[in-house]
Residue, then its C-alpha position, 0 to 999 in steps of 0.5 A: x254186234x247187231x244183236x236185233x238185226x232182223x228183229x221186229x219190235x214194239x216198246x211202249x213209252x218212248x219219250x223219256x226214261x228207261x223207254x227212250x233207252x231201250x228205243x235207243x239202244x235196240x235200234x243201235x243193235x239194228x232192230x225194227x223198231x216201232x215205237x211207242x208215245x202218247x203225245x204226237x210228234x214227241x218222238x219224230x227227231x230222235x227216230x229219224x235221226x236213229x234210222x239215219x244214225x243205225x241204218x235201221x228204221x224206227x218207225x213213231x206210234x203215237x197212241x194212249x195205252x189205254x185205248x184198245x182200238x189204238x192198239x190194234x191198229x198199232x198191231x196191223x200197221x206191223x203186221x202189214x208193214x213187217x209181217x211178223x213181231x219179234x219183241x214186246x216190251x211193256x215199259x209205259x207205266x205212271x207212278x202215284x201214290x200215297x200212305x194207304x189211309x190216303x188212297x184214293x180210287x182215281x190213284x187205284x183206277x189210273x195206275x192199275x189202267x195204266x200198269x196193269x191192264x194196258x200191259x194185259x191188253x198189249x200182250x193179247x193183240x201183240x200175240x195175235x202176231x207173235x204166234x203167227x211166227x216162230x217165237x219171240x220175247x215178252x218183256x215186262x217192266x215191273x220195279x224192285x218195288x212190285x217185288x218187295x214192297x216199299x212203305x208209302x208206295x201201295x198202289x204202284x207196289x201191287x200194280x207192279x207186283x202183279x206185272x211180275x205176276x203176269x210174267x211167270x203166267x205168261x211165261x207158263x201159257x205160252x212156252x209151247x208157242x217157244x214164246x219167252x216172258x221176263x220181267x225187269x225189276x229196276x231200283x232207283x233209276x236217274x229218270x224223271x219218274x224217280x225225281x217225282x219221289x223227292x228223294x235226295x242224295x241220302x237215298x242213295x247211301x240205301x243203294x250198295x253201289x252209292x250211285x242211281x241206275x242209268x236207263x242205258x243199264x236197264x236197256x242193256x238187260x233189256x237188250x239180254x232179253x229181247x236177243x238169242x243170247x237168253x234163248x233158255x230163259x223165260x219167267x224171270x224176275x231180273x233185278x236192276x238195282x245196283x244192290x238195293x234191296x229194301 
């Protein structure tokens, strides 16, 4: 359907999971995509073989979130290459935690450095060049966990909860650049930070629709967000969770 084509992107996290996904999928839609991973030559066969495939260009960015400086560059190299962003999509985020008697700062430090203030900083320096167009999409990931809390999970809840947060800021702030910020809220995905949790197949009786998520259907209302088919929506919450609803 070429629903991106023309569209300039920048996605964060990459490599595997629910990034790879949206990577895939944007660039299926015909977008530019520029995209996002830490470890060098991570990404470099799958991105040729996406231009190749989709006749679009899918360009690697291998920096780590956290640098400030890193993200700028990735930034200039858009704009001097392309000239405009159409689409953000903060997806990098970690997953650590524990009981909250057992929290320790470096958990606290690490994941809220890398889910929360990474996405702030993103978000500043993509929108130096997003405002210079005529608009575009923000999309945050944040997870069905932010939004309703889940026992031993404090410190991803609140750095998640506050992704979400973020969104309906931004949303407000920046309406009047016809700049639209939503947020994905995904359940319990098949991705490799899901295995993490050690969870076994009897989670899955908890999900209405007795299976795990695919990162393919967080890229398809990824895809919803990034397009003009959600035009008239901005501060959104959607929920990817196959009814689990904690």
């Amino acid at each position: 359907m070429e629903l991106l084509k023309g569209k300039v992107v920048l996605i964060t996290g990459c490599s595997k999971g629910i990034g790879r996904a949206i990577m895939e999928r944007f660039a299926q839609e015909k977008a530019v995509v520029y995209a996002n991973a830490r470890t060098v030559g991570d990404i470099d066969s799958i991105s040729e073989e996406l231009s190749n495939t989709y006749e679009t260009k899918v360009v690697p960015c291998y920096f780590d979130i956290r640098d400030k400086n890193a993200i700028k560059e990735c930034v200039m190299k858009i704009k001097a290459e392309q000239g405009k962003l159409d689409v953000l999509v903060n997806n990098a985020g970690i997953m650590k935690d524990a009981l909250i008697e057992m929290v320790d700062d470096r958990t606290l430090q690490d994941t809220f450095d890398i889910n929360v203030f990474s996405t702030i900083h993103m978000t500043q320096m993509a929108l130096k060049l997003m405002k210079r167009g005529a608009g575009g999409s923000i999309i945050n990931v944040s997870s069905i966990v932010g939004v309703r809390g889940s026992e031993g999970k404090t410190v991803y809840a609140a750095s998640k909860g506050a992704v979400a947060n973020l969104t309906m800021t931004w949303a407000r702030e920046l309406v009047k650049n016809n700049i639209r910020v939503n947020a994905l809220a995904p359940g319990k995905i098949d991705t490799d930070m899901y295995r993490t949790t050690g969870e076994d197949q009897a989670g899955i009786k908890e999900v209405g629709m007795k299976r795990l998520g695919k990162p393919e259907e967080v890229a398809n209302a990824a895809l919803f967000l990034a397009s003009d088919l959600s035009s008239y929506i901005t501060g959104e919450i959607i929920g990817v969770n196959g009814g689990w609803f904690l």
